[in-house]
N, C-alpha and C positions, 0 to 999 in steps of 0.2 A: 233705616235710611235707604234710597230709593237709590240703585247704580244707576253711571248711564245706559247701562242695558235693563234694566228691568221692566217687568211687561207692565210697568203701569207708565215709563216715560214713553214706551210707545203708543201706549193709547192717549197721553197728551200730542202726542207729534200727528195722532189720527185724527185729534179734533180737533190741531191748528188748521190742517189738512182740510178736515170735510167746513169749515168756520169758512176758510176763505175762498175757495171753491165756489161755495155756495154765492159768496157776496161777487164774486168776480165775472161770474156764469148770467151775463146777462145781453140783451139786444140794446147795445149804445156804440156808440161813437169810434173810442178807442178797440173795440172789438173788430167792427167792422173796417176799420181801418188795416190793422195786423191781418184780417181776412183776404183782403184787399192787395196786399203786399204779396201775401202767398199764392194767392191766384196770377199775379203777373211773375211771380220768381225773381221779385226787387228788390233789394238788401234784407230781405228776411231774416238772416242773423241777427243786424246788428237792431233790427226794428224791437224782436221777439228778445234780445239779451239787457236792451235798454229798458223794457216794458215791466220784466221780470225782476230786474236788478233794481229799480226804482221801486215797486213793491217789495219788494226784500226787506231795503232803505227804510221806507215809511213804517214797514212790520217793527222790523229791528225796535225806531225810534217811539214808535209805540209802547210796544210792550216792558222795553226797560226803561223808558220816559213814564208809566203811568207807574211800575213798579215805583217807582223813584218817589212821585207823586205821593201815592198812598203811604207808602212809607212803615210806620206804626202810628196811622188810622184808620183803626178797622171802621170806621162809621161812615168813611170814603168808598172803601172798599166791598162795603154793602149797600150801599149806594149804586157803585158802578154797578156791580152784579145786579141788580133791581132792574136800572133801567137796563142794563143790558139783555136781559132777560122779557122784559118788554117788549125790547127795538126785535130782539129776534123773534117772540111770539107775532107780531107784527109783521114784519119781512115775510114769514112761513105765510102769512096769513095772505099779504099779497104777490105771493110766489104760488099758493093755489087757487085764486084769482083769476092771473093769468092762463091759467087751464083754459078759462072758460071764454077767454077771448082773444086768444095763441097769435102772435106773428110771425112773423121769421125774419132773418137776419141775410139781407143781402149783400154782396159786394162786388160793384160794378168792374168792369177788367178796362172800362174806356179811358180819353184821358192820356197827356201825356207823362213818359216818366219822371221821376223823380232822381235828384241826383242824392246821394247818401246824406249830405249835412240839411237836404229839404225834407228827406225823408225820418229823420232821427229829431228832428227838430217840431214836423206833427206829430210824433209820438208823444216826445216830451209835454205839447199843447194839452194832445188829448188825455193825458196821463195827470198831470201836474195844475191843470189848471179846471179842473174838474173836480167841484166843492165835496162831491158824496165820496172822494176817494179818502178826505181828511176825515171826515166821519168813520165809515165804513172801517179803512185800514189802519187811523191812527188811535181814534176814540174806542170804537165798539171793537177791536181786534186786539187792542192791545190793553184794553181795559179788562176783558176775558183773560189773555195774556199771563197779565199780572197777578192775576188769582191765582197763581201756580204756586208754588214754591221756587226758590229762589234757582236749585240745581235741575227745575223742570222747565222754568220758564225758556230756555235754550232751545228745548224739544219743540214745545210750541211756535217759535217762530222760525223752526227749521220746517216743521210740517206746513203751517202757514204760507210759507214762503215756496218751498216747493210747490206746493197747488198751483201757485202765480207762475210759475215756472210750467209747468204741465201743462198747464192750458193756454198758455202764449206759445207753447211747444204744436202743439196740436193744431192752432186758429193757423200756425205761419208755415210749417209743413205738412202738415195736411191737410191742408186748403184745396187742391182739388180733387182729394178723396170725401173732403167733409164736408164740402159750397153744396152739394145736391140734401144732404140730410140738413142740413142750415137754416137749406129753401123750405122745408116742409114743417108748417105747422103744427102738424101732429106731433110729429119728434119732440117739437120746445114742451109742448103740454105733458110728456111723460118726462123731460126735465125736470119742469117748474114743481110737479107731483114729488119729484123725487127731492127735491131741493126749496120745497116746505115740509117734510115732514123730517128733514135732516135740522131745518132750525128750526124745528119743534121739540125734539129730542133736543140738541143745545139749549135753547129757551129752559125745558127740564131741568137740567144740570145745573145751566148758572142757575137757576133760582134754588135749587137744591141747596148748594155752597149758601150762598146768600142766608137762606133759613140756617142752615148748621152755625153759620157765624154768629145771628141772631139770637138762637136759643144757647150758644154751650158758654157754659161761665165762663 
């Protein structure tokens, strides 16, 4: 039986961790907005706590919604693993893509302020109303997730969840140590690098599970 310390619930909490990371680590909207915030030192808390805490939410309702789901069917359950392992050899695939044609991610300081319920309120827009989050963090994270065992799956949407945390931590306070490496495309491409071969290894995994489920009586 697996404690909650054992070095194998850490390495689930590692690759809720490096899973959302990965999907979260991109040039859109809601990034550059939380960038955006930080660069002017405009409710940055409550932008960066709301941003984190709603992926938490979505994590959460994921992975114990698909747990729920699958249930006792394994034929669901290798399913999800399947395509899961797909979407991520895919992702990886145009995550080293982007290498090859890099942008970067700017965030204007112009513009006037914002008062906290205009500010918490485009968070929520860009967060909430943005289709690839229900995929990304509810379907393909929490359907991964779910493949755990029941006293693992916790770990997992703790490491998941933090990652959203840490990097809403980073875009909102160190926004103006981090706007100059942002700007530079080169940086993104030793991202992207790094962050297709992370869900290339995932991709491995889940389809690993997937096959064990397939082949054992």
């Amino acid at each position: 039986m697996d404690t909650p310390f054992s070095p194998f619930g850490w390495s689930v909490y590692v690759q809720g961790f490096a899973l959302s990371f990965g999907l979260i680590v991109a040039i859109g909207a809601q990034n550059a907005f939380v960038l955006r915030q930080g660069l002017r030192r405009e409710h940055v808390s409550s932008v960066v706590l709301f941003c984190a805490l709603a992926d938490a939410l979505l994590i959460t309702a994921g992975v114990f919604g698909m747990a729920k789901a699958i249930g006792d069917r394994p034929e669901l359950a290798r399913a999800l693993a399947f395509g899961g392992a797909l979407f991520l050899a895919w992702y990886g695939y145009k995550a080293l893509q982007r290498m090859r044609h890099a942008d970067s991610l700017q965030a204007t300081q112009g513009g006037e302020g914002l008062r906290l319920t205009s500010a918490v309120a485009q968070a929520a827009a860009f967060t909430l109303l943005n289709p690839h989050v229900y995929l990304d963090t509810v379907l393909l994270v929490g359907g991964m997730g779910a493949q755990h065992a029941p006293a693992l799956q916790i770990w997992f949407v703790a490491g998941a969840s933090s990652a959203s945390f840490t990097w809403f931590c980073l875009l909102g306070f160190g926004a103006r140590w981090l706007a100059p490496w942002f700007a530079q495309a080169r940086a993104w491409q030793v991202l992207d690098g790094l962050i297709g071969a992370t869900m290339w290894l995932l991709s491995a995994l889940m389809l690993r599970h997937a096959l064990a489920g397939l082949f054992s009586p």
